[in-house]
C-alpha positions as CSV (number, residue, x, y, z in Angstrom):
1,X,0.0,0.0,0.0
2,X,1.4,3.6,-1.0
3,X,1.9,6.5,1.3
4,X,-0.9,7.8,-0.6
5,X,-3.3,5.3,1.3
6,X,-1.4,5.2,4.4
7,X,-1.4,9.1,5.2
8,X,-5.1,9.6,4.8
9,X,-5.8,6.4,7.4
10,X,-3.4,8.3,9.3
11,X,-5.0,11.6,9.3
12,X,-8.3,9.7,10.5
13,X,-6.7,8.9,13.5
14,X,-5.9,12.6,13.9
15,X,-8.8,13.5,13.3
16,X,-10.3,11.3,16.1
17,X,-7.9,12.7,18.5
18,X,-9.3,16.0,18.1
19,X,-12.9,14.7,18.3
20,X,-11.7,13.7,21.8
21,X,-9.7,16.5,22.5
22,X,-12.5,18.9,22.0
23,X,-14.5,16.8,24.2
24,X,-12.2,17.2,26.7
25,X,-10.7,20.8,26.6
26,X,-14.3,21.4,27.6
27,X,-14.5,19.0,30.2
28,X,-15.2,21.0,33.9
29,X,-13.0,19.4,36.7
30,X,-16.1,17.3,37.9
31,X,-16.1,15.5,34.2
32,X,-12.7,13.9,34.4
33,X,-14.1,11.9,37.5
34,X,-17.3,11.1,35.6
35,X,-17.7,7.4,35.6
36,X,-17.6,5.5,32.5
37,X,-19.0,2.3,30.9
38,X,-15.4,1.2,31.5
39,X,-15.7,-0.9,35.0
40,X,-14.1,1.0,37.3
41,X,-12.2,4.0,35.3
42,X,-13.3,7.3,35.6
43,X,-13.0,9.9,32.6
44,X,-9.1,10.5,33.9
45,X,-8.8,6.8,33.6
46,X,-10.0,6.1,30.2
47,X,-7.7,9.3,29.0
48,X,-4.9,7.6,30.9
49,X,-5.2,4.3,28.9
50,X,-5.0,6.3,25.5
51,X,-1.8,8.3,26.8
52,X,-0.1,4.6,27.2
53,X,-1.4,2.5,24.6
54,X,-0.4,5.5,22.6
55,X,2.8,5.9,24.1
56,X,3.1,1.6,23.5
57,X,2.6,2.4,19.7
58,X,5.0,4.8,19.4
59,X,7.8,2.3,20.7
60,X,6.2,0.1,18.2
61,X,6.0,2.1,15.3
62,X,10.2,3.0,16.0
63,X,11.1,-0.7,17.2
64,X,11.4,-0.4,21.1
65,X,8.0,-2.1,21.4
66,X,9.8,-5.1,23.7
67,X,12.2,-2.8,25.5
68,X,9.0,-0.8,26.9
69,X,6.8,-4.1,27.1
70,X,9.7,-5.5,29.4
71,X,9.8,-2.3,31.4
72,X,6.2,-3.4,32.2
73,X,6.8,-6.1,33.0
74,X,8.9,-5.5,35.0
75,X,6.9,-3.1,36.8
76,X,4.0,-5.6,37.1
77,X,6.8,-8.0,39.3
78,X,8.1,-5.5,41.7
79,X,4.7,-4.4,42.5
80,X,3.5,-7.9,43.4
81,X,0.9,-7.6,40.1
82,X,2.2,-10.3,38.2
83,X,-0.5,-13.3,39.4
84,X,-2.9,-10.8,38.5
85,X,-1.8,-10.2,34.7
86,X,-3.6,-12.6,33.0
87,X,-4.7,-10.7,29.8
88,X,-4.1,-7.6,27.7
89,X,-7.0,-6.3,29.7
90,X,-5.7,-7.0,33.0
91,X,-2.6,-5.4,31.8
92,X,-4.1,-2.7,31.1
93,X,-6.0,-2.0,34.4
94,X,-2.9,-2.7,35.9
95,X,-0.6,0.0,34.2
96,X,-3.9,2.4,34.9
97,X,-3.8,2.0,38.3
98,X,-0.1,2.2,38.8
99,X,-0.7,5.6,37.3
100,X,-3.9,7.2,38.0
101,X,-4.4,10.0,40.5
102,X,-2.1,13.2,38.8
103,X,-3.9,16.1,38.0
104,X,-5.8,16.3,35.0
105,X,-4.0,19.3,33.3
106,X,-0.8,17.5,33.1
107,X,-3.2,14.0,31.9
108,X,-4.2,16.3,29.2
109,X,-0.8,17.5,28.0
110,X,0.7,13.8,28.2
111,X,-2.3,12.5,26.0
112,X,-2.1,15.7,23.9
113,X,1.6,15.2,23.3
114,X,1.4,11.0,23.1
115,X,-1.2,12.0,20.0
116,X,1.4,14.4,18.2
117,X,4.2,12.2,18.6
118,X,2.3,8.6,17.4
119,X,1.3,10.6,14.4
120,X,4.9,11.4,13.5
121,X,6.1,8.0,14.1
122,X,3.3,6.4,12.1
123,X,4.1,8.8,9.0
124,X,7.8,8.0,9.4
125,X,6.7,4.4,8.5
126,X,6.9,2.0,5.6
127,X,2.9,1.3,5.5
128,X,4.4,-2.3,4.7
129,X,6.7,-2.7,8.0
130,X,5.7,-5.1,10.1
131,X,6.1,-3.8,13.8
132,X,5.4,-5.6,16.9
133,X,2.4,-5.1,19.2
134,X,0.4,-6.6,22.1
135,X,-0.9,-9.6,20.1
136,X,2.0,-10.6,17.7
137,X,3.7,-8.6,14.4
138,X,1.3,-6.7,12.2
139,X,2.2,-4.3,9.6
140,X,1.7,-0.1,10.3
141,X,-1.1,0.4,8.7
142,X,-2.8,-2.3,10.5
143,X,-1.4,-0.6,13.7
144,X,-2.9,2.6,12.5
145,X,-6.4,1.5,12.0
146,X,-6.3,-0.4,15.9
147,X,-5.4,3.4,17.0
148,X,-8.1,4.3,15.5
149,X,-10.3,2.0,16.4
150,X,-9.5,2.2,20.1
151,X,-9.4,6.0,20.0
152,X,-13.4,6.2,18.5
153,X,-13.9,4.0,21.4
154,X,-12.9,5.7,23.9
155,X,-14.0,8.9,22.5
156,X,-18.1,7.3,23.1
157,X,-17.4,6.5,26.3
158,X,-16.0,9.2,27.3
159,X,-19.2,11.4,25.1
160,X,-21.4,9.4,27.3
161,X,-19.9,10.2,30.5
162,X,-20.4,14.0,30.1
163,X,-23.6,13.8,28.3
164,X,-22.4,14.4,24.8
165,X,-23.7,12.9,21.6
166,X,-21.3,12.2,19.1
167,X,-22.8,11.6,15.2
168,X,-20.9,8.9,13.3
169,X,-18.5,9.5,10.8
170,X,-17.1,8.2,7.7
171,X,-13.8,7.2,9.8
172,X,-16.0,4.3,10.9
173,X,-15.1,2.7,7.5
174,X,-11.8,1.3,8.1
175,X,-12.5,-0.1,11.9
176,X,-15.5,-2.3,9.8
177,X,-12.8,-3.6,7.5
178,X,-10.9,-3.9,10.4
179,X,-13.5,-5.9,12.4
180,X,-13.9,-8.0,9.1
181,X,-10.2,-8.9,8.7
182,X,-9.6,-10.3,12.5
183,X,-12.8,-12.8,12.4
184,X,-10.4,-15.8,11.8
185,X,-8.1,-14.6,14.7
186,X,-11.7,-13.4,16.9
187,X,-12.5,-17.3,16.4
188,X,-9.2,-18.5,17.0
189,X,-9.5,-17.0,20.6
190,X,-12.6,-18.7,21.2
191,X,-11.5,-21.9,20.3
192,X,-14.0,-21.7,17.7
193,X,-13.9,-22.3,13.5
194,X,-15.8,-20.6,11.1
195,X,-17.9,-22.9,8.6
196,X,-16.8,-20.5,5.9
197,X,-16.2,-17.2,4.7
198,X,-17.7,-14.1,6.0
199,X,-18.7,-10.7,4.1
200,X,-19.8,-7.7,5.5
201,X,-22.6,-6.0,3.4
202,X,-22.7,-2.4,5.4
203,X,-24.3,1.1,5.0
204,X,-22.3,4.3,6.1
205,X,-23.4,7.1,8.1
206,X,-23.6,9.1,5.0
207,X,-25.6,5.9,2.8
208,X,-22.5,5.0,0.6
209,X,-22.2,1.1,0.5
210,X,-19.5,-0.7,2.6
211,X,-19.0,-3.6,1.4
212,X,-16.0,-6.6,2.5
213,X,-16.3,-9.5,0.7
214,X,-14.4,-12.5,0.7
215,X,-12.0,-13.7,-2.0
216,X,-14.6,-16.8,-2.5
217,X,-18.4,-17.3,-2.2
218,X,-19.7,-16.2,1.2
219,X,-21.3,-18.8,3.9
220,X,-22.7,-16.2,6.1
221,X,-23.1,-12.8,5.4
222,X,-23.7,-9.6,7.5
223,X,-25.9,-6.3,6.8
224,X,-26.9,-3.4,8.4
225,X,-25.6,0.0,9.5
226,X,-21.4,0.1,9.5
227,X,-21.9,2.3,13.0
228,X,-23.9,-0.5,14.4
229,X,-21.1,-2.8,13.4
230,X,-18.4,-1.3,15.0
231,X,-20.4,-0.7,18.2
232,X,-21.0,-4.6,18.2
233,X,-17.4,-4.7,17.6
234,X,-16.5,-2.6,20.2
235,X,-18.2,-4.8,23.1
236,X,-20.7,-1.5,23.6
237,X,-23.9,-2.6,22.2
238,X,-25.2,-6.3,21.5
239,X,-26.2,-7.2,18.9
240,X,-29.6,-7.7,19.3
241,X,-30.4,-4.0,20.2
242,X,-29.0,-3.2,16.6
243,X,-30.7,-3.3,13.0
244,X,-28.0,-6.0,12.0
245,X,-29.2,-9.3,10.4
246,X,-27.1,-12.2,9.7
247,X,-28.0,-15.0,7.5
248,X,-25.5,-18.3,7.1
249,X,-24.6,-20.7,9.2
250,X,-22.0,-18.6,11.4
251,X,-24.6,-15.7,11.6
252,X,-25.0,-15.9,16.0
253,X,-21.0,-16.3,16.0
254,X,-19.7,-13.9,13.7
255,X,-21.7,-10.9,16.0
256,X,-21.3,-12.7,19.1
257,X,-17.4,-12.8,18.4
258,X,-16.6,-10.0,16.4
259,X,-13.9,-7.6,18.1
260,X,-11.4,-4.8,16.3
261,X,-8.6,-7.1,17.2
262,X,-5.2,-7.0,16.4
């Protein structure tokens, strides 16, 4: 893929960012310790998480992805967390809580500058370089869209905390595709196979068609509103409260397990 892809997928996750940073210049001191639909983290958490994982893609992005993961773990050890480590999710309550508690102007400025400084390391990248991250080697561009996925997360929870209602965008398009390409490893996880291939029939905000289709003949197929999609994807909304529809023999699985994993 040229640099003429990869900057504009780039620019998506910048534009996110400042989705969320307007969101959060605003934010009155009360705000940052709004709860969130993340057990447990308050707005300052959920802000927190981005300034890491951020901060973990930028090692990534300029190869000192296992240095810093080692640091971790490290960290994890000498604070007696290590039994309790037993997922990427664990990991990263535990690396929240290490941390939380500063005040939220200097949370701002670290999440602000983590933001400027991914975005230069992702453009310094071959969009073909594979890189290392939390669950293997992918290449940048695949490293971009997870940033962007887990950004527009965090950006609706967040929204939700302080009462703000965010319209979808077209920067949904690339977390579908996303969401679409990981079903193999989403199954893999769960110990699970697919019966066949899977393609995703979707509408954008806007009505254009969004459509990932397999190289061969579909078993089980998936339409219905890309937002709704990624908010399945996202472990926010299931799927039943959505105007998704499924029809093959993997229908159930493919929404039950569907995740923006990479």
């Amino acid at each position: 893929m040229s640099s003429d892809v990869f900057a504009p997928m780039v620019d998506d996750l910048w534009a996110q960012h400042t989705e969320l940073e307007i969101l959060l210049v605003d934010c009155e001191p009360d705000d940052w310790h709004a709860p969130t639909r993340c057990d447990g983290w308050d707005v300052a958490d959920v802000v927190l998480h981005l300034a890491q994982t951020n901060e973990l893609a930028i090692a990534s992005a300029t190869g000192r992805f296992a240095e810093v993961a080692d640091d971790f773990a490290v960290t994890f050890v000498a604070n007696g967390d290590a039994e309790a480590v037993r997922s990427i999710d664990d990991a990263a309550a535990v690396r929240v809580a290490h941390e939380r508690g500063g005040p939220d102007t200097l949370l701002l400025a670290r999440w602000e500058r983590s933001g400027d400084e991914l975005r230069a390391a992702l453009l310094a990248c071959d969009p073909h370089a594979r890189v290392q991250w939390v669950a293997g080697e992918l290449s940048a561009l695949t490293l971009a869209t997870t940033r962007l996925a887990e950004t527009w997360i965090h950006t609706g929870d967040v929204a939700e905390a302080v009462g703000v209602e965010l319209p979808p965008s077209d920067r949904l398009r690339p977390i579908a595709r996303l969401a679409w390409r990981t079903l193999p490893y989403a199954f893999e996880r769960a110990d699970r196979s697919l019966s066949g291939p899977v393609a995703f029939l979707l509408t954008g905000p806007n009505g254009d068609p969004w459509s990932f289709r397999p190289a061969d003949d579909a078993a089980t197929v998936i339409r219905g509103p890309g937002a709704d999609l990624c908010a399945v994807a996202a472990r926010r909304v299931a799927p039943d409260t959505t105007a998704l529809v499924g029809e093959g023999p993997d229908a159930d699985a493919v929404l039950e397990l569907v995740r923006t994993y990479a």
